[in-house]
C-alpha positions as CSV (number, residue, x, y, z in Angstrom):
1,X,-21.8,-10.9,-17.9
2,X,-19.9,-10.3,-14.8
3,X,-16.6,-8.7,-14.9
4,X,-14.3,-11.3,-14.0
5,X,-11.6,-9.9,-10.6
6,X,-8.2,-9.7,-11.2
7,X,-5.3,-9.4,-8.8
8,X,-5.3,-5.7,-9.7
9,X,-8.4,-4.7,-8.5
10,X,-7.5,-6.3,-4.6
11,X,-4.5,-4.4,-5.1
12,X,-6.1,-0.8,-5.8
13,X,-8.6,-1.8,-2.8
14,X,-6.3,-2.8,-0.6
15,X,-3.8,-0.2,-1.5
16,X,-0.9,-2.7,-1.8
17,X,1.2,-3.6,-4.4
18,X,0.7,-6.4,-6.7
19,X,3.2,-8.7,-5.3
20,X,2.0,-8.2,-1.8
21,X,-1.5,-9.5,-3.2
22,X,-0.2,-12.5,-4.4
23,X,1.9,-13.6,-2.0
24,X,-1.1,-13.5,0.5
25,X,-3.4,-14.9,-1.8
26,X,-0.8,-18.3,-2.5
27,X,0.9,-17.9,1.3
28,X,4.5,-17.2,-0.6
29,X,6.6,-14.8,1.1
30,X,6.9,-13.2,4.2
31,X,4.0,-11.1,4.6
32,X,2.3,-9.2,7.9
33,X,-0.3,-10.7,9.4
34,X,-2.3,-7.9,9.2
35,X,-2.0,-6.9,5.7
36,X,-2.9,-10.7,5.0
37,X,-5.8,-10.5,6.4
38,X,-6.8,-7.3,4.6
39,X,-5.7,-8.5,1.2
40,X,-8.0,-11.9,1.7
41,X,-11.0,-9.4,3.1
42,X,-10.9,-7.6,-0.4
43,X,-10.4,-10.6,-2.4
44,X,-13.1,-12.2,-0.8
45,X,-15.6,-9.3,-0.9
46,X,-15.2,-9.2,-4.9
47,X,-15.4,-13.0,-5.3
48,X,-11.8,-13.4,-6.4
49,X,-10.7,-16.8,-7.8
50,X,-6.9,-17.5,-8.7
51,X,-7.6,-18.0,-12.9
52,X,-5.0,-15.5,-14.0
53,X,-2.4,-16.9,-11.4
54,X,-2.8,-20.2,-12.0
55,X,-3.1,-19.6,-15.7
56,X,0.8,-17.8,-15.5
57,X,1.6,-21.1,-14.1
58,X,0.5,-23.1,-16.5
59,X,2.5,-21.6,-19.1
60,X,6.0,-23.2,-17.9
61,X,9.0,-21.3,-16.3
62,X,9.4,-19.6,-19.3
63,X,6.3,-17.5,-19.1
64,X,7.7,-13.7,-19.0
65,X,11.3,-13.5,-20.4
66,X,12.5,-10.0,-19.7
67,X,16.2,-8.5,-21.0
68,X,18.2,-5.7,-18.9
69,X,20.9,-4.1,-20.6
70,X,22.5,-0.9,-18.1
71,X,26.3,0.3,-17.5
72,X,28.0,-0.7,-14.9
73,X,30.1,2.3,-14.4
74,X,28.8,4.5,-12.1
75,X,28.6,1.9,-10.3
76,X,27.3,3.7,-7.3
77,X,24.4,4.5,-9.3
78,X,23.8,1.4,-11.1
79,X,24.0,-0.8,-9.0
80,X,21.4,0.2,-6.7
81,X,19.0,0.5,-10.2
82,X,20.4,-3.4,-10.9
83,X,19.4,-4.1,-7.2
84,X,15.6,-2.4,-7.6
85,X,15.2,-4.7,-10.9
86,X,15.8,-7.8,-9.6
87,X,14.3,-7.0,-5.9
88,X,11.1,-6.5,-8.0
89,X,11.2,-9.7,-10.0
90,X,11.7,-12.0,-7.2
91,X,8.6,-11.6,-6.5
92,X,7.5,-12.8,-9.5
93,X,9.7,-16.0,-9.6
94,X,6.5,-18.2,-9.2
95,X,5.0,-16.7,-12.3
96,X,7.9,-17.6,-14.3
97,X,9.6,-14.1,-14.7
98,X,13.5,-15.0,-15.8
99,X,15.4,-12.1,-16.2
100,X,19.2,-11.6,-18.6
101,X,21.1,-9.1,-17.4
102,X,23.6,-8.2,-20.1
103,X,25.8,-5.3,-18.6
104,X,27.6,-2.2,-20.8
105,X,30.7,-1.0,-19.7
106,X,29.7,2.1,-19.3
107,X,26.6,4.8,-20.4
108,X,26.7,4.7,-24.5
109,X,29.5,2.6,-24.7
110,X,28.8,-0.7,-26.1
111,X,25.0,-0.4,-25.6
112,X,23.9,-0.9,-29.5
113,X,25.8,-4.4,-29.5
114,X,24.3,-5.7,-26.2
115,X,20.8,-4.2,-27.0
116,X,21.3,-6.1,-30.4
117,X,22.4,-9.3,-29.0
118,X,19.5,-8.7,-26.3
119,X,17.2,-8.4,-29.1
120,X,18.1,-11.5,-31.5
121,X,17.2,-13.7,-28.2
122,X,13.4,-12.6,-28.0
123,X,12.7,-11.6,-25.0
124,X,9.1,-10.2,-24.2
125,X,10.4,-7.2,-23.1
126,X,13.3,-5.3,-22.7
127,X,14.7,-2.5,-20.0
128,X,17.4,-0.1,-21.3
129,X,19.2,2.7,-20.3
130,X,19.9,4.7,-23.3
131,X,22.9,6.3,-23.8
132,X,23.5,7.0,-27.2
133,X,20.1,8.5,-27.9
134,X,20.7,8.7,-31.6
135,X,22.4,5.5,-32.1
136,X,20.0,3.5,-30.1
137,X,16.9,4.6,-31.4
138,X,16.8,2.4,-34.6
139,X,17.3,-0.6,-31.9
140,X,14.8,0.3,-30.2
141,X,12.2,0.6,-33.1
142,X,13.2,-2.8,-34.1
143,X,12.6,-4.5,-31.3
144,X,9.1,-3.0,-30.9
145,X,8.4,-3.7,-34.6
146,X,8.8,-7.6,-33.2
147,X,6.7,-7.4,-30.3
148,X,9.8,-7.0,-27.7
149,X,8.5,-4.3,-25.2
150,X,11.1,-1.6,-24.4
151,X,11.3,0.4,-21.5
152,X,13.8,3.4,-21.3
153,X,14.7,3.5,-17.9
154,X,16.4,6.6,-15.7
155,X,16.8,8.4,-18.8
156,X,14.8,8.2,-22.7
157,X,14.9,7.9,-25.8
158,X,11.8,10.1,-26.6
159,X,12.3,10.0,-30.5
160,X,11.8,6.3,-30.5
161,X,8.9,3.6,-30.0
162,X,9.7,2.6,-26.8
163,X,6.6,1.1,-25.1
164,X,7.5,3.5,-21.9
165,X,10.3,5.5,-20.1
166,X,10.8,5.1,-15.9
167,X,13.3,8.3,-15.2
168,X,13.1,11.5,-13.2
169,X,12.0,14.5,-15.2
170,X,15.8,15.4,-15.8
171,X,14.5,19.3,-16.9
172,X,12.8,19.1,-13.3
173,X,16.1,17.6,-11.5
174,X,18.1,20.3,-13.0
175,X,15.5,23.2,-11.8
176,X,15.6,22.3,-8.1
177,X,19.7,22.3,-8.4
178,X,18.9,26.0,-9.9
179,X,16.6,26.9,-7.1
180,X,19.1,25.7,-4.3
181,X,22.2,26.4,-5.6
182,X,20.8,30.1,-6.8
183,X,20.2,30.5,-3.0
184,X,23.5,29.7,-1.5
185,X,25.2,32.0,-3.8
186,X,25.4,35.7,-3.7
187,X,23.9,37.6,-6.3
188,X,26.2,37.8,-9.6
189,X,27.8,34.7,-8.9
190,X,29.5,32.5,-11.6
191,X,28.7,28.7,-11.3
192,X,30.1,25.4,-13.6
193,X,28.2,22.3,-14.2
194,X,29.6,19.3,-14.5
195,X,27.8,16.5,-16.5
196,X,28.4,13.3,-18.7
197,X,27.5,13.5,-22.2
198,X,25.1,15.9,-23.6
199,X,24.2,13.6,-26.2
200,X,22.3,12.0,-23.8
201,X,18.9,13.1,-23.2
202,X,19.0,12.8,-19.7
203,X,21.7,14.7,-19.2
204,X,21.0,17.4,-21.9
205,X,17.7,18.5,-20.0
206,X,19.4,18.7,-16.6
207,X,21.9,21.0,-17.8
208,X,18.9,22.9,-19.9
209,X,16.8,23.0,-17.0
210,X,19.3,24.1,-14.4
211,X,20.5,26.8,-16.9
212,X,17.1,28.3,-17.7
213,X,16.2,28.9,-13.9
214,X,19.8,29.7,-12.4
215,X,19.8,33.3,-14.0
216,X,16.3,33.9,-12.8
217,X,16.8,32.6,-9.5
218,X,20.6,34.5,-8.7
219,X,20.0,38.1,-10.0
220,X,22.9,38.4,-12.7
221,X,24.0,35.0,-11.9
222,X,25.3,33.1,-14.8
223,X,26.4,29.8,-16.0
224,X,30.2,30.1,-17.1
225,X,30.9,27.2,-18.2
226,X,29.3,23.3,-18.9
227,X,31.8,20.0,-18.3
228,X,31.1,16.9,-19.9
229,X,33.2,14.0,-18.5
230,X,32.1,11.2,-20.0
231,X,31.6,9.2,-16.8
232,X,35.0,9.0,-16.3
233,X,36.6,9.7,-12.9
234,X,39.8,10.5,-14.3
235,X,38.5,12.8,-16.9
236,X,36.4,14.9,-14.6
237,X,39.1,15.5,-11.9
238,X,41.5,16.9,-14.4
239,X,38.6,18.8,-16.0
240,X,37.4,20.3,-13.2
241,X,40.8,21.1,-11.4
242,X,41.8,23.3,-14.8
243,X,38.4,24.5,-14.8
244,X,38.6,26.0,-11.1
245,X,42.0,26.9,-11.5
246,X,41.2,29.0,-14.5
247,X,38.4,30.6,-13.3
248,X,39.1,31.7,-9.6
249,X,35.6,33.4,-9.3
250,X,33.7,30.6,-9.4
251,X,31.2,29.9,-6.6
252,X,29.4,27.2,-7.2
253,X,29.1,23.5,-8.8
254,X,26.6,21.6,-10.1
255,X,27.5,17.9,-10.8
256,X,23.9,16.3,-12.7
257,X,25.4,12.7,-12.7
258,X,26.6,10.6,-9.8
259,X,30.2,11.1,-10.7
260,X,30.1,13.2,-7.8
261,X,33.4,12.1,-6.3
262,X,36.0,13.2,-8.7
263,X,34.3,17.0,-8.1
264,X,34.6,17.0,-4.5
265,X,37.8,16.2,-4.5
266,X,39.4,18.7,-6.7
267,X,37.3,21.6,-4.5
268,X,39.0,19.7,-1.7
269,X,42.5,19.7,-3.2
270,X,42.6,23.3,-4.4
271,X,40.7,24.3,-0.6
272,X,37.8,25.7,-2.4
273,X,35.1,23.6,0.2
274,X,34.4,27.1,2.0
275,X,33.5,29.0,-1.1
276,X,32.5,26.9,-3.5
277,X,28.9,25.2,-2.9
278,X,28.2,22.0,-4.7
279,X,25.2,20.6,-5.8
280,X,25.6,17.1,-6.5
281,X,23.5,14.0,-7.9
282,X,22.0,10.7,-6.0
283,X,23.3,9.3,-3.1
284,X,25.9,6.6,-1.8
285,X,28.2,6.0,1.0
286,X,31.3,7.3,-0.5
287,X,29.4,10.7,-0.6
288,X,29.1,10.9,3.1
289,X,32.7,12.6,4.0
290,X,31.6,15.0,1.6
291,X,28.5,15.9,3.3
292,X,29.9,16.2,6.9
293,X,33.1,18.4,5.4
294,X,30.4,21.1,4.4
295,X,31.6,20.0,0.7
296,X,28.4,19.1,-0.9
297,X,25.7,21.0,0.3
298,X,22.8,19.3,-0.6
299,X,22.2,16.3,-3.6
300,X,19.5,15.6,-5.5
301,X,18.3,11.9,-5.4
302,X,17.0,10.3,-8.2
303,X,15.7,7.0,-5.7
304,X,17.2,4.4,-8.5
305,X,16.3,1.3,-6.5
306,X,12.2,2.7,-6.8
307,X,12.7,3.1,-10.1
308,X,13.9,-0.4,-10.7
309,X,11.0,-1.8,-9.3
310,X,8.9,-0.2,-10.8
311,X,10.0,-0.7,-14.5
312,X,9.8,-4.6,-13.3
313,X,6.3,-4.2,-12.2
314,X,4.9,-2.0,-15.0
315,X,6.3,-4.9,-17.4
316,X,5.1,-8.2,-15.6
317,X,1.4,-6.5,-14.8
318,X,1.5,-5.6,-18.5
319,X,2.1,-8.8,-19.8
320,X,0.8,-10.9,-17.3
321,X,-2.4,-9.1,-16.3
322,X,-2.6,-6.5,-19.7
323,X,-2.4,-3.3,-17.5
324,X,-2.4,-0.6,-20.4
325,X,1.2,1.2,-19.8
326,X,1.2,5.5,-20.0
327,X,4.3,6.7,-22.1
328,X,6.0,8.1,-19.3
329,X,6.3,7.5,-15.3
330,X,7.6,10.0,-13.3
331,X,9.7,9.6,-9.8
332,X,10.0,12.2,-7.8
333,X,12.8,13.3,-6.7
334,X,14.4,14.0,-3.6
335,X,16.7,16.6,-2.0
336,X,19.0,15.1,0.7
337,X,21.6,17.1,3.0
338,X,23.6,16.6,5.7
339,X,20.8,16.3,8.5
340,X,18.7,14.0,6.3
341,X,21.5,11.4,4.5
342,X,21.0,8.7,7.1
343,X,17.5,8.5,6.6
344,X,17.9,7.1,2.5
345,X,18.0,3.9,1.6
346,X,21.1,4.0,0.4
347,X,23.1,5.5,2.9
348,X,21.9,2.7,5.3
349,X,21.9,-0.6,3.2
350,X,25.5,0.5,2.0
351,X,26.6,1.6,5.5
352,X,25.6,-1.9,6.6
353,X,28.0,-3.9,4.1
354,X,30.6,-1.5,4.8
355,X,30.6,-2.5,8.7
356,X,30.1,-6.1,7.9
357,X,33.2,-6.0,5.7
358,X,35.0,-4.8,8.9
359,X,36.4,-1.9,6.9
């Protein structure tokens, strides 16, 4: 019997996502006239007929029900992750994709109680960003055990039964910090990193990975010290300011969160911009200043808004089409500096509302 063709396979053909196939197939969306036409060349070569689409349809607005529970705070980083989710799941209105977002004040604070509530309403799946990696794990078993798919996104909870995890490879993020930071520093230098909760896996592996590499890459380089802030902006000036005040030798930061801000400005207050080199996390427009002071000298960008989408899309081609999910996806990372910061995403859509705000 002949395999029956799926939207999946014009996809892979056409090298296209899955939502570009369908909105050419049912005319939805804006869509290029030429990428149309090659979608509709592929579907037509493998005899493609609209069953799985049109059985989506019939199953009500209902159809996919999928729960998003992530902080708010840093908001600069978490919003643009927000943004990528529901970016991605507009283009699956038509199939019925509704999506809760329940937000958490901030990473591992209040995340069991909204996962729980999250949970109780059955959705068919669920994206999380996991904080609390201990705490959270028993929530995340249970809502596996009833069918609810989980997916750890932009950090993990590798311990658990989560269906899948969306992140960088934090061990990864913290060994490129190590290989450019251990190059703008003289040899035997003393460096700090600043992070948010080592308790969280995410975080935990930067700082491991950034630590195992920095003394290979710097000869006799060393890590003096490790700062967890908790997120908080408050907390990591003050931290950092006594840190850098205590130890006057220090030449270099790494910050492996996106609480970026409070760093640069103590290395500002104190006048420590010439000396000290900073290595900072992700990217938004508050950041710039920092980059055309000579403050930070290069960041490394975690690409939140892809990695939004692509948890969405993993889920709905899952459910919808029963795409087998791997345990694990990957983004790669990126390094931006100074010369390349306009070129991001981020930089430009932010830049945008900024001028439109007249600010």
């Amino acid at each position: 019997m002949k395999k029956r063709v799926g939207l999946l396979e014009i996809a892979k053909l056409a090298n296209v996502s899955l939502g570009t196939v369908d909105r050419a197939i049912h005319n939805r969306g804006r869509i290029g006239e030429d990428t149309r036409k090659r979608v509709l060349s592929v579907a037509k070569q493998l005899g493609y007929k609209p069953n799985l689409a049109a059985r989506a349809l019939s199953r009500g607005p209902n159809s996919i029900s999928v729960a998003v529970c992530i902080p708010r705070e840093i908001r600069y980083y978490f919003d643009e992750l927000r943004e990528g989710i529901l970016d991605e799941a507009r283009h699956f209105e038509h199939l019925g994709l509704q999506v809760e977002y329940s937000a958490i004040e901030r990473l591992g604070v209040g995340e069991a109680a909204a996962v729980q509530a999250s949970i109780e309403r059955e959705p068919q799946a669920l994206i999380i960003v996991p904080g609390d990696t201990e705490g959270i794990t028993p929530l995340i078993n249970e809502a596996e055990r009833r069918n609810i798919r989980v997916v750890c996104l932009d950090s993990d909870a590798p311990s658990s039964r989560r269906t899948t995890a969306v992140c960088v490879d934090a061990e990864v993020g913290g060994k490129l910090a190590a290989e450019l930071l251990g190059r703008f520093v003289p040899a035997g230098s003393g460096v700090a990193v600043v992070t948010g909760d080592l308790h969280t896996e995410d975080h935990r592996r930067r700082v491991a990975g950034f630590t195992d590499l920095f003394q290979r890459i710097c000869p006799e380089g060393h890590v003096v010290e490790v700062i967890e802030d908790h997120e908080s902006e408050d907390e990591s000036f003050q931290k950092c300011c006594r840190m850098l005040q205590t130890r006057k030798t220090i030449a270099g930061l790494y910050v492996s969160t996106a609480n970026c801000l409070p760093v640069c400005r103590a290395v500002t207050a104190l006048g420590l911009s010439p000396r000290v080199k900073l290595i900072a996390s992700d990217l938004f427009l508050e950041m710039m200043p920092y980059f055309d002071m000579g403050v930070i000298a290069a960041s490394i960008y975690a690409r939140p808004f892809a990695q939004g989408r692509m948890a969405v899309r993993l889920i709905v081609e899952h459910l919808l089409y029963g795409r087998r999910i791997r345990s694990k996806y990957y983004v790669p990372p990126q390094v931006v500096t100074r010369s390349t910061m306009h070129l991001f995403r981020e930089a430009r859509s932010q830049r945008k509302d900024h001028e439109a705000g007249g600010e």
